[in-house]
C-alpha positions as CSV (number, residue, x, y, z in Angstrom):
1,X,-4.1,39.4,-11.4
2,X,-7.2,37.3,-11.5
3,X,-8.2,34.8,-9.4
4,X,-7.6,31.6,-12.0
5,X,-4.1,33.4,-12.0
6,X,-3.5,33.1,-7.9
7,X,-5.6,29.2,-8.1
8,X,-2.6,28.0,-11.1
9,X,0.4,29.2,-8.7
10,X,-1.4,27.8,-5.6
11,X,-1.4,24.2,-6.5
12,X,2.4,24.0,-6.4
13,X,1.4,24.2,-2.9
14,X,1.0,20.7,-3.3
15,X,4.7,19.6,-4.3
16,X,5.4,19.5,-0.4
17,X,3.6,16.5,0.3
18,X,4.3,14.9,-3.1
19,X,7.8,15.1,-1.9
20,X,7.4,13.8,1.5
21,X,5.4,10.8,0.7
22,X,8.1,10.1,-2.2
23,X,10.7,10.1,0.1
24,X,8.5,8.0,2.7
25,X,8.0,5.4,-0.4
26,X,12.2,5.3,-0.9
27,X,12.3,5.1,3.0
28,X,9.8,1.9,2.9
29,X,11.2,0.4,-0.2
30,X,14.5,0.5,1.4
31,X,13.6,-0.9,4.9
32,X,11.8,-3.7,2.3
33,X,15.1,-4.8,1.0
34,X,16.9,-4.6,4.2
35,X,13.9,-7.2,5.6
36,X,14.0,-9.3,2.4
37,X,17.5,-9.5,2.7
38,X,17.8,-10.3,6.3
39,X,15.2,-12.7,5.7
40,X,17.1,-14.4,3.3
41,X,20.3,-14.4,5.2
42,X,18.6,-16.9,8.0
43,X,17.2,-20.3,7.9
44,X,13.6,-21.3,6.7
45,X,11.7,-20.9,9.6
46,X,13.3,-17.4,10.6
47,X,12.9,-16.2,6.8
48,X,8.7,-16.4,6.3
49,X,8.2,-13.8,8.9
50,X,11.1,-11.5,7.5
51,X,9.7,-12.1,4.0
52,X,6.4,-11.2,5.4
53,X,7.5,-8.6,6.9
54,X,9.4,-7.0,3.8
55,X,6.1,-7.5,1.9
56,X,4.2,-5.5,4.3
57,X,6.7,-2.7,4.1
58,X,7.1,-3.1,0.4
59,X,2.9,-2.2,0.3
60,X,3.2,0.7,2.8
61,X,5.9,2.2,-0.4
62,X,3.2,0.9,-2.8
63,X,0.7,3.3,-0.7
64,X,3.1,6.5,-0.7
65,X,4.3,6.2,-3.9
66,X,0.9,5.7,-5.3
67,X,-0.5,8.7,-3.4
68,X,2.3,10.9,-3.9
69,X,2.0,10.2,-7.8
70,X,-1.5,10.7,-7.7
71,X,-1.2,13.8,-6.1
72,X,1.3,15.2,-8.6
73,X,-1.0,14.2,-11.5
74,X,-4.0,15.5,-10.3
75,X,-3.1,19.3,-9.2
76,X,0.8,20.0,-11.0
77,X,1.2,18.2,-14.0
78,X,-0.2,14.5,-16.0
79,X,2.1,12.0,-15.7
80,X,2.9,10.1,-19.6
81,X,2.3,6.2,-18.6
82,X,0.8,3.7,-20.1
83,X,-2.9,4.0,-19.8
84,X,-3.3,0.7,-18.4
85,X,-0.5,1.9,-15.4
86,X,-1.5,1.5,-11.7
87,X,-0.4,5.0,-11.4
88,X,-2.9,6.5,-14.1
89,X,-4.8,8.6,-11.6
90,X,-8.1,10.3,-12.8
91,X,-9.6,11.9,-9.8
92,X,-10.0,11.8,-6.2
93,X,-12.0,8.8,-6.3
94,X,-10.0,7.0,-8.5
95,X,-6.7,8.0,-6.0
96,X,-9.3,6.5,-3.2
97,X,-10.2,3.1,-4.4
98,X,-6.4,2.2,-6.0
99,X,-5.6,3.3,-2.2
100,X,-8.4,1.1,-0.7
101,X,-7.3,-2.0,-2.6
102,X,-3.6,-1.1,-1.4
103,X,-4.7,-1.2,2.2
104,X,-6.3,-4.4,2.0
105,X,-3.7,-6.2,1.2
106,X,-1.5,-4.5,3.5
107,X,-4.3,-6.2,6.0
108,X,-4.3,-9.2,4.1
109,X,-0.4,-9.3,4.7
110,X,-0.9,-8.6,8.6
111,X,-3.4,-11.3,9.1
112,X,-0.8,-13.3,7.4
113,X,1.9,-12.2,10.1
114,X,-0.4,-13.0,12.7
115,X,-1.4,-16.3,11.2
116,X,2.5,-17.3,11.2
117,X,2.5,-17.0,15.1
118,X,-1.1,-18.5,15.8
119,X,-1.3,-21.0,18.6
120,X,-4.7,-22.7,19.0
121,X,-5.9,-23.5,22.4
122,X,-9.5,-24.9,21.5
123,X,-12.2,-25.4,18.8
124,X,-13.5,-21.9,19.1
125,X,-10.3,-20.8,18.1
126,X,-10.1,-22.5,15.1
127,X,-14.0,-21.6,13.7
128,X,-12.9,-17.8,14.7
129,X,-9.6,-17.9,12.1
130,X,-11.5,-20.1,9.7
131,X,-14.3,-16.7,10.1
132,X,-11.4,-14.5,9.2
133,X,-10.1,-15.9,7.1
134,X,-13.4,-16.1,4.9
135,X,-13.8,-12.2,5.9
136,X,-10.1,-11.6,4.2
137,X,-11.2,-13.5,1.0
138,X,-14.8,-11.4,1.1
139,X,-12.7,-8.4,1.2
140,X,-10.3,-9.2,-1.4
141,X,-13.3,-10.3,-3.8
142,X,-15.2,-7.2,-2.7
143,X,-11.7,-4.8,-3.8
144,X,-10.9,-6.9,-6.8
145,X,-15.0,-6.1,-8.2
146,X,-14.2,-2.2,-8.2
């Protein structure tokens, strides 16, 4: 039994987190809908921060789905998708930045929340929002370059 032999059966090692964070995207994706749909069950005001709120759980699916996939494809087996897929995973550092880009707008989506509930009490409090917000949109254009 050589040691390529023991390294091939090892990496189904690997199906145990694949699983988990599959079943942690369906449990996200689910809590999503639920949110969206409460949302959309209330009035106007009420529904923005549901909605928000299913977006922001909708991502954190986006993250394990995109992990767990990435994970399959690089140590069990290559995924068939279109080349041009978001799941196409190449390496590590290909799994890394697609996550990156999925965790900023996860933070985009929480500035957001806390936007919705802002209450300005003086000047400085709008120049420091104005400041992050121009710190979100250096981010985004900083992700959307890679």
């Amino acid at each position: 039994m050589g040691w390529e032999r023991v390294a091939h059966g090892v990496r189904w090692v690997m199906v145990l987190p694949v699983l988990g964070l599959l079943l942690g995207s369906f449990y996200f994706a689910f809590h999503a809908l639920l949110e969206a749909v409460k949302g959309l069950s209330q009035g106007l005001e009420a529904a923005l921060p549901a909605l928000v709120g299913a977006v922001d759980l909708a991502l954190l699916s986006a993250v394990f789905l995109i992990f767990g996939l990435g994970l399959f494809e690089l140590f069990i087996h290559k995924l068939d998708l279109p080349l041009d897929n978001v799941l196409l995973v190449k390496s590590l550092a290909d799994l890394k930045a697609k996550l990156g880009q999925v965790i900023v707008m996860i933070l985009v989506v929480k500035f957001f929340e806390k936007a919705l509930a802002f209450q300005p009490k003086e000047a400085l409090d709008f120049f420091l929002f104005a400041g992050g917000v121009a710190l979100l949109a250096g981010a985004l254009w900083v992700s959307a370059r890679e």
